[in-house]
C-alpha positions in Angstrom: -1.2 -37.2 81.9 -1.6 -39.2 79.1 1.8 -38.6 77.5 3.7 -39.3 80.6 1.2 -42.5 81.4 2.3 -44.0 78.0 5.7 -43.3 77.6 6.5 -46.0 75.7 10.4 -46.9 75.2 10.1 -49.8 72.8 12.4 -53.3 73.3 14.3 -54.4 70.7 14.4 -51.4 68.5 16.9 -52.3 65.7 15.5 -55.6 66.0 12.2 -54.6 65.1 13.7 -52.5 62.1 15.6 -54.9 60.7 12.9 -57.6 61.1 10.5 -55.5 59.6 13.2 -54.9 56.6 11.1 -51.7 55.6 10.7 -50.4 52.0 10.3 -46.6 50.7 6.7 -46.0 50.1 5.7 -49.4 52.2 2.1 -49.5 54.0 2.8 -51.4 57.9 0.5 -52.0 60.8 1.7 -51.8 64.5 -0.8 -53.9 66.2 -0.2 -52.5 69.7 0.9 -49.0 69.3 0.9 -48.4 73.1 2.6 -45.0 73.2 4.2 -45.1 69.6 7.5 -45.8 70.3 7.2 -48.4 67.8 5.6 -46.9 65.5 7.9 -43.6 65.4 11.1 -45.7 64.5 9.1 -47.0 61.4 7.8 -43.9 60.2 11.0 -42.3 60.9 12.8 -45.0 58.7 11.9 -43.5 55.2 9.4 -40.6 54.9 7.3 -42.3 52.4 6.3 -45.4 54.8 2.8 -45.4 55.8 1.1 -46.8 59.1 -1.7 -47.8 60.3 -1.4 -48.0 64.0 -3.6 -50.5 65.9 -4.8 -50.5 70.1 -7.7 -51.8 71.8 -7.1 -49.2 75.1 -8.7 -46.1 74.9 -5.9 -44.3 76.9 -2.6 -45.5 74.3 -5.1 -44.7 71.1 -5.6 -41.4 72.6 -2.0 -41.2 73.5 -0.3 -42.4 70.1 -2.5 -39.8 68.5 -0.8 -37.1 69.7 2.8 -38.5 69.8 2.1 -39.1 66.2 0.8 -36.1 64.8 4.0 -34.8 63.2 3.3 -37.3 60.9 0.2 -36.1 59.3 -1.4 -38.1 57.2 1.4 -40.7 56.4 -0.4 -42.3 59.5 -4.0 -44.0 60.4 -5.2 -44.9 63.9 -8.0 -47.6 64.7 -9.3 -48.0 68.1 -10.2 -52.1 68.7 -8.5 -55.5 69.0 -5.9 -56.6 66.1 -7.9 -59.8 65.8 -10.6 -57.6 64.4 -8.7 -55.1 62.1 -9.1 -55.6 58.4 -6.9 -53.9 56.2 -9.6 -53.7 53.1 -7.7 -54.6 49.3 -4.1 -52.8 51.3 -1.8 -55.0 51.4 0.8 -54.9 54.3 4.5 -54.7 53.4 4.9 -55.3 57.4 2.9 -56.0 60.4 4.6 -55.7 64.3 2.6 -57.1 67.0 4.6 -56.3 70.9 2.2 -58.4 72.5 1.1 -58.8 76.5 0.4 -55.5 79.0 2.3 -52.7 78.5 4.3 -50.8 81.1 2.7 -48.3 81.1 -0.8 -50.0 82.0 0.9 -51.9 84.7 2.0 -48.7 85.9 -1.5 -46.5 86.1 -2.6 -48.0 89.5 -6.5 -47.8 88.7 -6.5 -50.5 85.8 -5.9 -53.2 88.2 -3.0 -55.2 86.4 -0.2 -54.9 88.9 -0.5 -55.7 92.6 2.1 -53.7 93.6 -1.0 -51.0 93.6 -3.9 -50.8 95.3 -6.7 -50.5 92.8 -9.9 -52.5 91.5 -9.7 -56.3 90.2 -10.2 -55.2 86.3 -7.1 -56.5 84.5 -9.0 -55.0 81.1 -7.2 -53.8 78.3 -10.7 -52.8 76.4 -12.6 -50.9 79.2 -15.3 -51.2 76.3 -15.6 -55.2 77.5 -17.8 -56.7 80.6 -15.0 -59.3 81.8 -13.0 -58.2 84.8 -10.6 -59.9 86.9 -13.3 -59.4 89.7 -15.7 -61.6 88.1 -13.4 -64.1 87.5 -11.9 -64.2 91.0 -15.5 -64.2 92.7 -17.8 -65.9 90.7 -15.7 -69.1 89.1 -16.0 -72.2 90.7 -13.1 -73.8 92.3 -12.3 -76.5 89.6 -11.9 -73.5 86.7 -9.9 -71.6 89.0 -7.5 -73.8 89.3 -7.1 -75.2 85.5 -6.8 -71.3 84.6 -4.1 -70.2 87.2 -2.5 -73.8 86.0 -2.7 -73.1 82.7 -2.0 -70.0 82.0 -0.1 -68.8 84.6 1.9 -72.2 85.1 1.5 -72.3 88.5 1.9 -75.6 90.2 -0.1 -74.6 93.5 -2.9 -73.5 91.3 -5.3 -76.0 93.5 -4.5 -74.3 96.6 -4.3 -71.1 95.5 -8.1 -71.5 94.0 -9.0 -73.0 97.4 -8.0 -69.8 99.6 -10.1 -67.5 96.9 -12.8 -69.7 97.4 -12.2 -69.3 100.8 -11.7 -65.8 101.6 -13.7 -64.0 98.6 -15.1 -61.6 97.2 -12.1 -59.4 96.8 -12.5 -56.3 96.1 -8.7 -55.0 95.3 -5.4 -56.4 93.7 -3.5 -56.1 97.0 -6.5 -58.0 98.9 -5.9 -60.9 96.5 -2.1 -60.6 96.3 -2.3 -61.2 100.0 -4.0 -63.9 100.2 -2.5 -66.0 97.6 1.2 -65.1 99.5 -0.6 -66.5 102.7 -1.3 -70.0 101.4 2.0 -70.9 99.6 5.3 -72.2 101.4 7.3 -69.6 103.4 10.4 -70.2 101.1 7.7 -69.6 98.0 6.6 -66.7 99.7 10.3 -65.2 99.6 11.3 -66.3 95.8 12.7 -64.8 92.9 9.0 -63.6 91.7 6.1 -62.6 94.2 3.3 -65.7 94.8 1.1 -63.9 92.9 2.5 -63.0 90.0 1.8 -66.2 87.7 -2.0 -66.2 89.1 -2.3 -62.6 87.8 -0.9 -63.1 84.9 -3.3 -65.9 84.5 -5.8 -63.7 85.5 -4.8 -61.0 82.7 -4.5 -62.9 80.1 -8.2 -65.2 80.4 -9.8 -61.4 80.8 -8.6 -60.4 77.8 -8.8 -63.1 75.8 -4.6 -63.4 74.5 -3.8 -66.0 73.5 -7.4 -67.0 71.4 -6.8 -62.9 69.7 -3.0 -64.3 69.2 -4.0 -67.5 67.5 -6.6 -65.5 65.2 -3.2 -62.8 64.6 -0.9 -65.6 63.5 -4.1 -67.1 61.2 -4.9 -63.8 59.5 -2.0 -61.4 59.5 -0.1 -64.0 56.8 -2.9 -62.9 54.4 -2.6 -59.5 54.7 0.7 -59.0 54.4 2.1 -58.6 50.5 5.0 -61.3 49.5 8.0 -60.8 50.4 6.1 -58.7 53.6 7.7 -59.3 57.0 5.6 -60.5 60.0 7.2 -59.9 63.6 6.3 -60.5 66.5 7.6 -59.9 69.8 6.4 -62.1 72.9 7.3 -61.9 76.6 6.5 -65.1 78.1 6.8 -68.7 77.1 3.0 -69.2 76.3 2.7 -66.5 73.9 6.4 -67.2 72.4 5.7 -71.0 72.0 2.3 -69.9 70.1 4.2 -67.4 67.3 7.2 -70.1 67.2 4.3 -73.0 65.7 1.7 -70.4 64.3 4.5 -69.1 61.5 6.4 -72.4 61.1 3.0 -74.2 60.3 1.5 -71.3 58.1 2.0 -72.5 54.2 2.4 -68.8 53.7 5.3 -67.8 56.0 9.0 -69.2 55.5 10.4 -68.2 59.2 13.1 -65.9 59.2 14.7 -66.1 62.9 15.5 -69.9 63.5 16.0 -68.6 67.4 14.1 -66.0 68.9 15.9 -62.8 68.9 16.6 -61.6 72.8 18.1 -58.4 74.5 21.5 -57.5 75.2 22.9 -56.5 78.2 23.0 -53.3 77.0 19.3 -53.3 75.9 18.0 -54.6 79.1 20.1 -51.8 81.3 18.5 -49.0 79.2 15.3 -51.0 79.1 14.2 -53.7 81.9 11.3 -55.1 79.9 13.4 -55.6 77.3 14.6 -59.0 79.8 12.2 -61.2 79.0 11.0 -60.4 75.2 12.0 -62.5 72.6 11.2 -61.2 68.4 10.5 -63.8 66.2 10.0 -62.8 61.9 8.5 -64.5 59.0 8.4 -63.5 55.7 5.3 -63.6 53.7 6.5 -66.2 50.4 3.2 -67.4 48.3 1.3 -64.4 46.1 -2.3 -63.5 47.6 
């Protein structure tokens, strides 16, 4: 179950290859393993690369462990956030960090990221943590409510959306919630491009488990582990997340940035691959000597 749960078929593969620009006998971290797919097309780069592969789910650690074996000991798993890894006196000759849920969470019903299920309000990536989309949704006054679905999830009826949970909770499921939110908004928002309530529960997602504050301590500490000349990419998915990597490695006095733009799919990519649509790669090189 867990194999096929986390099949992971990584976006931007010779992106993240040639980003990574990886040495013989190199030491890199994949901060989000997920399933490995990412990890695989490093390791399988030069045989002497060594990785340490990085996940704060339970299900993808368990998962990557076993899509990695054939590559013994060249490889070293840790179970926890990235913001928390330390890599000791090894230094990194490349870091990758494919950031936001993966498809294959959105995909396992029970976790309670996609409201296309009908499953708790949990939303966690650690199922180690307390925070749960449920607590949010039922507990948090109006006024916070709306500043998170506004902030995060950039939605500009975050007041009235706030104002029917307030109105109609506690909700138990992601469907229950979906509902309501699509009940409150304009008929021709109701029938758009995206579902009413996919920028709330991405908003949800991403206060739960704490993104973009884990992303901010990434872009802070990952420069220092990372040997000069070692290549730091990143791959983001939406504008948030993107906008924090573009600043975090032009401002670091130990990055030079290597993408000016942010490197996107091609159509070909995004056939084979529909995440692929919306992620954009950034690198930075590593330039001043620990």
């Amino acid at each position: 179950m867990l194999d096929s749960a986390f099949h992971h078929v990584p976006v931007l593969p010779q992106a993240v290859v040639d980003g990574l620009n990886i040495q013989p006998g190199g030491w890199y971290l994949d901060a989000t393993v997920g399933g490995g797919g990412h990890s695989r097309l490093i390791l399988e780069t030069d045989p002497t690369v060594r990785l340490v592969a990085v996940d704060q789910d339970d299900m993808a650690i368990a998962t990557a462990k076993t899509n990695l074996e054939e590559f013994g000991d060249r490889v070293t798993v840790w179970h926890g956030n990235f913001s928390q890894f330390k890599p000791d006196d090894q230094k990194l000759n490349g870091i990758l960090a494919d950031l936001g849920v993966s498809s294959a969470q959105f995909d396992i019903p029970e976790r309670g990221f996609s409201f296309r299920h009908t499953a708790p309000l949990d939303m966690r990536m650690d199922p180690r943590q307390e925070l749960t989309a449920a607590e949010i949704v039922n507990h948090w006054g109006e006024t916070d409510l709306a500043n998170l679905i506004y902030t995060y999830g950039e939605e500009r009826l975050s007041r009235r959306i706030a104002r029917k949970i307030l109105e109609q909770r506690p909700f138990q499921t992601t469907t229950e919630l979906a509902d309501a939110i699509s009940q409150c908004v304009p008929q021709k928002y109701r029938y758009g491009r995206i579902h009413p309530a996919t920028r709330t529960f991405q908003a949800l997602r991403i206060a739960v488990n704490h993104e973009l504050e884990v992303l901010k301590t990434l872009l802070e500490k990952a420069p220092h582990w990372l040997a000069p000349g070692g290549r730091l990419v990143i791959i983001s998915f939406h504008s948030l997340e993107d906008r924090l990597v573009k600043h975090g490695m032009k401002e670091h006095p130990a990055l030079r940035v290597i993408t000016k733009k942010p490197i996107i799919a091609t159509p070909e990519e995004i056939n084979e691959n529909p995440r692929a649509r919306s992620a954009k790669l950034r690198v930075a090189e590593r330039v001043i000597a620990a």
